[in-house]
C-alpha positions in Angstrom: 0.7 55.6 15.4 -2.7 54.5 13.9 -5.0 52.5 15.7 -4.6 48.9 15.0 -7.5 47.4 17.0 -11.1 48.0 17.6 -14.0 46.7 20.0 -17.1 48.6 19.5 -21.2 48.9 18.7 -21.9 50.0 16.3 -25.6 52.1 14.7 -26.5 52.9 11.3 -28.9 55.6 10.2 -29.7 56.7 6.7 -30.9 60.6 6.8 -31.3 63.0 4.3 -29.8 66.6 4.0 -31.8 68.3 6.1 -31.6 66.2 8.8 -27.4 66.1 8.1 -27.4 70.1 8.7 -29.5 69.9 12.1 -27.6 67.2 13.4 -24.3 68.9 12.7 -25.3 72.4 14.8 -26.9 70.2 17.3 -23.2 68.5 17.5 -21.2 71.4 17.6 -21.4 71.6 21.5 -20.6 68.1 22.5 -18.3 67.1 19.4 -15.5 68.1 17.3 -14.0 67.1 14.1 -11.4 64.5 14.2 -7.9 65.1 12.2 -8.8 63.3 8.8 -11.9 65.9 8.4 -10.4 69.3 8.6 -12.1 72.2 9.4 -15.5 69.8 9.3 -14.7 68.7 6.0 -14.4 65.9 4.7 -11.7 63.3 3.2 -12.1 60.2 0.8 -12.0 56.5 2.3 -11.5 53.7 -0.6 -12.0 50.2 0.0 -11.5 46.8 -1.7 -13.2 43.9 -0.4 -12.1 40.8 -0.7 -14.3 37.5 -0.4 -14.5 33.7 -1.8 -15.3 32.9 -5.3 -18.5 32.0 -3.9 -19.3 35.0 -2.2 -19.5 33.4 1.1 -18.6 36.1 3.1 -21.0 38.6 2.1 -23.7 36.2 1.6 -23.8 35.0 5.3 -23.4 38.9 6.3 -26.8 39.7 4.5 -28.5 36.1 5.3 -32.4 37.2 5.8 -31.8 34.8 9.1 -29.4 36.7 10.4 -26.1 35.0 11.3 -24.6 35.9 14.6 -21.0 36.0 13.5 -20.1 38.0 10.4 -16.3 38.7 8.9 -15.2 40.9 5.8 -11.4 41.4 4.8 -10.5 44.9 2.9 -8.0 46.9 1.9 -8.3 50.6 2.9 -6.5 53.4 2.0 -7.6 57.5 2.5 -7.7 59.5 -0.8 -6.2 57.4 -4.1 -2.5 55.9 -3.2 0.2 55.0 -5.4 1.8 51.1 -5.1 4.7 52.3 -3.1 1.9 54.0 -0.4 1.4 52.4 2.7 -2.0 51.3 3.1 -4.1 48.8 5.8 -5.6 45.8 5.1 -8.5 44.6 7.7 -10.3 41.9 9.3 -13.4 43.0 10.5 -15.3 40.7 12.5 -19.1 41.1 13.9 -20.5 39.0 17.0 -24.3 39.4 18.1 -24.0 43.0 17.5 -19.9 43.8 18.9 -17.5 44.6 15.8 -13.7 43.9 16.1 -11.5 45.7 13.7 -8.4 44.6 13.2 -5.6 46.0 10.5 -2.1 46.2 9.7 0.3 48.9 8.0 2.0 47.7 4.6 2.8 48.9 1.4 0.3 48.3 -1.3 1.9 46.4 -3.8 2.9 43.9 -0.9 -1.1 43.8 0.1 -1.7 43.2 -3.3 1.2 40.3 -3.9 -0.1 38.7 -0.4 -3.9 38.6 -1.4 -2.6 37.1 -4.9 0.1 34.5 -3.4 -1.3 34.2 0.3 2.1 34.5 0.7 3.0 37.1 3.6 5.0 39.7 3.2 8.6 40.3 4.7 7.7 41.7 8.5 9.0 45.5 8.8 8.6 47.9 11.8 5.1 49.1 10.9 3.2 46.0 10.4 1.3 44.0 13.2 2.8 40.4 13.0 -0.2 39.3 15.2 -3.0 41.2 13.2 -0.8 39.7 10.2 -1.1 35.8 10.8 -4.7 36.7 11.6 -5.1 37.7 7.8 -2.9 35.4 6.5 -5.0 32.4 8.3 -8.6 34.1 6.7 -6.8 34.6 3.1 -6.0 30.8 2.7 -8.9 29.3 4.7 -11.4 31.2 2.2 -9.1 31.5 -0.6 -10.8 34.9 -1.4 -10.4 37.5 -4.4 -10.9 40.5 -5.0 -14.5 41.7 -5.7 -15.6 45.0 -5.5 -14.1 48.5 -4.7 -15.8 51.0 -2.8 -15.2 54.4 -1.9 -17.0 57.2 0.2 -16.5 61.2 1.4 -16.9 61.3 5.3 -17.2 64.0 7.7 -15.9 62.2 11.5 -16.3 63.5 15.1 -15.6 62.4 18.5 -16.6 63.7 21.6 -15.1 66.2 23.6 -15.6 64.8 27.0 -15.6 60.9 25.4 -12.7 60.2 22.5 -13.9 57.0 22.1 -17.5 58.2 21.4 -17.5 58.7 17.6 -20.0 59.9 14.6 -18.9 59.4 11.1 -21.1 61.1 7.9 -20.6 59.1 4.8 -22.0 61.0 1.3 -21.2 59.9 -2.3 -20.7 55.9 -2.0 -19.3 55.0 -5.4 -19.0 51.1 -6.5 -17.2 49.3 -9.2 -16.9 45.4 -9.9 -13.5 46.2 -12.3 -10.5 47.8 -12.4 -10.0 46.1 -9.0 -7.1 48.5 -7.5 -6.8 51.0 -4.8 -4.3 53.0 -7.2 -7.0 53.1 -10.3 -8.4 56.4 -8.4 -12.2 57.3 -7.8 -15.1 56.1 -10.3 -18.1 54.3 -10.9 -21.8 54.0 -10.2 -23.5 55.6 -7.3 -25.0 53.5 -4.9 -27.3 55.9 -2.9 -29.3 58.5 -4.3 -28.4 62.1 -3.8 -28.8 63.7 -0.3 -28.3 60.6 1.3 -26.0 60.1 4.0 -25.1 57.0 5.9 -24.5 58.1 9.7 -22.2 55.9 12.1 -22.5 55.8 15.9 -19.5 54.6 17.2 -19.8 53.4 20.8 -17.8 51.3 23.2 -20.9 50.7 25.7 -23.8 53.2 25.8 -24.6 56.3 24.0 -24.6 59.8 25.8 -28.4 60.4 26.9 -28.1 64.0 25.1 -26.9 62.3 21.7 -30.4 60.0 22.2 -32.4 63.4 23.1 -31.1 64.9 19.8 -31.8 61.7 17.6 -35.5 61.7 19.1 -35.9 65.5 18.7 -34.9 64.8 15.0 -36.9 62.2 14.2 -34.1 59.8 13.6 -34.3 56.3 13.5 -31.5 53.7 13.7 -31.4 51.0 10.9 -29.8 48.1 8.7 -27.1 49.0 6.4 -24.2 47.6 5.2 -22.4 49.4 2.1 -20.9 46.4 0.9 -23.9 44.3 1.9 -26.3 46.7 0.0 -23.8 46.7 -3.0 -24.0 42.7 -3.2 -28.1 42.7 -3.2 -28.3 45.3 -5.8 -25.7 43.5 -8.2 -27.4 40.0 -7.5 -30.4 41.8 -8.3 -29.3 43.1 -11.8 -27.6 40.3 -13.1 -31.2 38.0 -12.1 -32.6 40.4 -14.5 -30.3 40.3 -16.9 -30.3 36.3 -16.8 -33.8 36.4 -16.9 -33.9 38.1 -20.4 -31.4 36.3 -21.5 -33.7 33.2 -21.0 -37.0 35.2 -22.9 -34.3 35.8 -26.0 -33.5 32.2 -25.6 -35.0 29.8 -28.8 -34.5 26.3 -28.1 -32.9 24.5 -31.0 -36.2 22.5 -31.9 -38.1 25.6 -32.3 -35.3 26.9 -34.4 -35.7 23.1 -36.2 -39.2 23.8 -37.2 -38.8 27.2 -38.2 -36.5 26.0 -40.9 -38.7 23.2 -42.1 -36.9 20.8 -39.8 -33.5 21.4 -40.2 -30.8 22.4 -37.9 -28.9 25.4 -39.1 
């Protein structure tokens, strides 16, 4: 059975290929690939997020202050699923630097009718009833939507001595605001440029002193990122432009007035 909770820390690090290909025969001694990434390669995670019409959620995630609690609700599914596939929706939660992941089993068109209805779904066998009331209690108290899908190639390990010690190697982070739906399949603009990689630490205390020896050997340095966050700055950012020459093509109707010897056509 698939995990259903998490409690973790979590570090970010962007590196480029290079770095990717050292890391990775560093790794071989302490880690190993876990069963979504066969033979080290990798598999396909798609995401929608959900949030209010206002963008709340994501707006007090990337908050310049720096708000100590953070939540995001998605749907997640690995490779593109059909409506009758089971999928997981999630509640992620973030809390001066600890991240709870919580998330249920259910078939996608009943994830899809709940979001729309904030209705839940008939309980079966293979859904969390706690994790579900969870969800149900965020859907209605933010009345959220769906706004953007997201997908992403990863390579994950864990370690051989520590299972709960995990790396994950994310490539290829594709975006779309449209065609809203985890069935719709893989497409849309790229949001990092290529030979990029978003690395993942995944730890429940602190990290192995020979996985900080390798980072500093490396020159690799932990950052800020957040796909969804870094998605929601960017489109912000392009529709300010876009508004903004809107507003240079913009003649007022006086000057239109004038132009036509004072008379409004």
């Amino acid at each position: 059975m698939a995990i259903e909770v998490f409690n973790r820390y979590e570090k970010k690090y962007i590196i480029n290929d290079e770095q990717y290909k050292a890391l990775r025969e560093r790794l071989a001694e302490y880690m190993e690939a876990d069963a979504h990434s066969k033979d080290g390669g990798f598999y396909t995670i798609c995401n929608i997020y959900y949030d209010t019409p206002d963008n709340n959620l994501i707006r007090a995630s990337v908050d310049p202050a720096g708000a100590r609690y953070k939540e995001k609700v998605r749907l997640r599914s690995y490779g593109t699923v059909g409506t009758d596939d089971k999928v997981f929706l999630e509640i992620k939660k973030k809390y001066e630097g600890l991240v709870n992941k919580r998330r249920t089993t259910m078939y996608l068109k009943d994830a899809y009718n709940f979001i729309e209805t904030k209705e839940q779904p008939e309980i079966q066998p293979f859904m969390n009833k706690q994790v579900l009331n969870e969800l149900s209690y965020a859907i209605k108290r933010n009345n959220i939507e769906p706004k953007l899908f997201l997908s992403y190639d990863r390579v994950a390990m864990f370690g051989k001595d520590n299972k709960d010690f995990r790396i994950t190697f994310d490539k290829n982070i594709t975006t779309r605001r449209y065609d809203l739906g985890l069935h719709y399949g893989v497409y849309g603009d790229k949001l990092l440029e290529e030979g990029k990689w978003i690395m993942e630490v995944k730890i429940d205390n602190a990290m192995p002193l020979w996985m900080t020896k390798i980072l500093s050997e490396l020159k690799i340095y932990p950052g800020s990122f957040s796909k969804y966050g870094t998605e929601y700055k960017k489109f912000v950012k392009e529709n300010s432009r876009v508004n903004l020459e809107n507003e240079k093509n913009y003649e007022p109707a006086g000057d239109l007035a004038m132009a036509n010897g004072g008379k409004l056509c």
